[in-house]
C-alpha positions as CSV (number, residue, x, y, z in Angstrom):
1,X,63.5,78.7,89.3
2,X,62.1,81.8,88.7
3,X,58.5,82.8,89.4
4,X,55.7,82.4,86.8
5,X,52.3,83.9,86.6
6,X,49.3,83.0,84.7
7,X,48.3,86.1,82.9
8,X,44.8,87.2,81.0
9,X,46.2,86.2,77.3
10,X,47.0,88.7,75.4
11,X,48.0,89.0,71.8
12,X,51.5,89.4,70.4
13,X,53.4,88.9,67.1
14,X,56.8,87.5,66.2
15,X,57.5,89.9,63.3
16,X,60.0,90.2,60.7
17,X,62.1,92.4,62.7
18,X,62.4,90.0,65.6
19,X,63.5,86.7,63.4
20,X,65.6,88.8,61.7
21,X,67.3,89.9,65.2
22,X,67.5,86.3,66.4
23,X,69.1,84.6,63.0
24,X,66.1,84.1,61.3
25,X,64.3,81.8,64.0
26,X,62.7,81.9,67.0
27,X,62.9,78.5,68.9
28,X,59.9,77.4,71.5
29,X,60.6,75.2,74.2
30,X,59.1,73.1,76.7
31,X,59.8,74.3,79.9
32,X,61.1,77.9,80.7
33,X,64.5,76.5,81.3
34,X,68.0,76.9,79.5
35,X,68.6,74.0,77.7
36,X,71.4,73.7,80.5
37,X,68.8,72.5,83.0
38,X,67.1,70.9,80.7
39,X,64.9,72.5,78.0
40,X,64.1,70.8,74.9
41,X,63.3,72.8,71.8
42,X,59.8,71.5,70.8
43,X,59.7,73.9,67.5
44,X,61.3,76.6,65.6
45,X,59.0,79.5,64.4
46,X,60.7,80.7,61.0
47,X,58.5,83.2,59.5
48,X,56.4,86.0,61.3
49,X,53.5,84.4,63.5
50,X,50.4,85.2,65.8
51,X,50.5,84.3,69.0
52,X,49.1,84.4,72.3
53,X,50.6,84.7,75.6
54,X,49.3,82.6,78.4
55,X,51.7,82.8,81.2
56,X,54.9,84.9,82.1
57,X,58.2,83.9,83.7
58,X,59.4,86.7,85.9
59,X,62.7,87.9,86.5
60,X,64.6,86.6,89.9
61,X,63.0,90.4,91.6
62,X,59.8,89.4,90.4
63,X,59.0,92.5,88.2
64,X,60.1,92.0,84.6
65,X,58.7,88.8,82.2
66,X,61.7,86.9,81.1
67,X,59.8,84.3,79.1
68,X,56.8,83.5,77.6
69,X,54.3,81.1,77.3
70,X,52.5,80.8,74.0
71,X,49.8,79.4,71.6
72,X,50.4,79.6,68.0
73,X,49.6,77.9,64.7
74,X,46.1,77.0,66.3
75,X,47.0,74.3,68.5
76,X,51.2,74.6,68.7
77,X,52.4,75.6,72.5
78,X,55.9,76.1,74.3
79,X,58.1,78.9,75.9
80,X,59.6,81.4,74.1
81,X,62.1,84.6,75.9
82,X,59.9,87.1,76.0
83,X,61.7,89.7,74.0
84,X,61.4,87.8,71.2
85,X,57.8,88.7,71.0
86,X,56.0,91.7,70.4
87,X,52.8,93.7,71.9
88,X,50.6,95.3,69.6
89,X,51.2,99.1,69.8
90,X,49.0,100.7,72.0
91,X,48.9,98.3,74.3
């Protein structure tokens, strides 16, 4: 397993753009696993959404975030890859 860091949150938004890239649908999951070893999708996001990123799953060298952990829809939470969300410019 790869490592994971807990992060200040920050914001980010799954746009139009990105659901359109990914088939129209973004799925969250429970652990920042594959469904291989074991994920389970706890939610689908289908139409651009607010989020906020809590933690980070890094790459196997430890520099680049592979997933994400988010909060959305006021209380909703799960892992998500993390180019499937997007920093507000400027930041």
């Amino acid at each position: 397993m790869f490592p994971n860091r807990t992060v200040d949150p920050y914001p980010v938004s799954i746009t139009k753009t990105v659901l359109n890239k990914w088939n129209g649908e973004v799925r969250v999951w429970d652990t920042p696993q594959s469904a291989i070893e074991g994920a389970v999708v706890l939610d689908k996001i289908l139409k651009p959404t607010r989020a906020t990123v809590l933690e980070e799953q890094m790459d196997i060298y430890g520099s680049l975030p592979q997933r994400a952990r988010i909060r959305y829809s006021r209380d909703k939470e799960g892992w998500v890859i993390y180019e499937m969300v997007q920093k507000p410019r400027g930041s």
